[in-house]
C-alpha positions in Angstrom: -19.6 -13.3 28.8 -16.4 -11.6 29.0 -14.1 -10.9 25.9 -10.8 -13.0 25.7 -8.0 -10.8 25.5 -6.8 -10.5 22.0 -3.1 -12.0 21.1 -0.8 -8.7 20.5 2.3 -8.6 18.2 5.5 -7.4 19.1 4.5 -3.9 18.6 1.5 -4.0 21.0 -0.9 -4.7 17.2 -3.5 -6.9 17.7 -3.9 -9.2 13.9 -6.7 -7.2 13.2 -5.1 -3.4 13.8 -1.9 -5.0 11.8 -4.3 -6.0 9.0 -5.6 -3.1 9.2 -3.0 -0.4 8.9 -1.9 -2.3 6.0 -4.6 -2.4 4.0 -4.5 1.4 4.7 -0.9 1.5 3.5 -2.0 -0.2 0.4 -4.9 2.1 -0.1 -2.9 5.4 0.3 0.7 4.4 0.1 3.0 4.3 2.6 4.2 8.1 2.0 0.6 9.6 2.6 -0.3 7.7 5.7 3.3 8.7 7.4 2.6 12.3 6.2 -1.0 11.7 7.6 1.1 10.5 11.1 3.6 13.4 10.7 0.5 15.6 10.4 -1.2 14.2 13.5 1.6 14.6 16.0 2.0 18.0 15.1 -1.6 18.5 16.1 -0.9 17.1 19.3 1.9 19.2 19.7 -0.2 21.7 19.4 -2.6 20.4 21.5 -0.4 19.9 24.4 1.2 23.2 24.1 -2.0 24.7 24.2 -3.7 22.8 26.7 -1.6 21.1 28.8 1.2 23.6 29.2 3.6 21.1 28.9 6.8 22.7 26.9 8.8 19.3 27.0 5.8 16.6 25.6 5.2 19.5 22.8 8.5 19.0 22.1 8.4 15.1 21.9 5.6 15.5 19.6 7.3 18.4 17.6 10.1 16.4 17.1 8.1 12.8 16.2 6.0 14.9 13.6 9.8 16.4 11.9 11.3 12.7 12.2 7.7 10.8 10.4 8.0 13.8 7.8 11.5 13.3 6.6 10.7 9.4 6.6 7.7 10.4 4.4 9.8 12.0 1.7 12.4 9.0 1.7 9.0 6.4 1.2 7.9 8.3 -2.1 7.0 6.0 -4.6 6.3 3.2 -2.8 
């Protein structure tokens, strides 16, 4: 039987992901999962460098992981 497709938000979420990444939020606290985000995209900036050889997407991701850091110091607290 195939699987209906699942109702996505605005942001491409399906209720369950949304859910999810809030309960996550609530867990950790906002400020650890953007640093855990920040983190991530630096490891794919890596990762692309490295692998791909693509200067210009390491950049993107460089750049992502800077912009999710700084938001990560303004969400302390919360």
């Amino acid at each position: 039987m195939a699987q209906a497709n699942p109702i996505l938000n605005e942001y491409g979420f399906t209720e369950q992901e949304a859910y999810d990444l809030e309960g996550l939020i609530d867990r950790r606290g906002i400020e650890q999962v953007l640093q855990q985000i920040s983190d991530i995209c630096g490891l794919k900036a890596q990762h692309v460098a490295e692998n791909w050889q693509d200067a210009a997407m390491a950049r993107r991701w460089a750049t992502v992981e800077g912009a999710v850091g700084v938001a990560s110091t303004k969400a302390t607290g919360l």
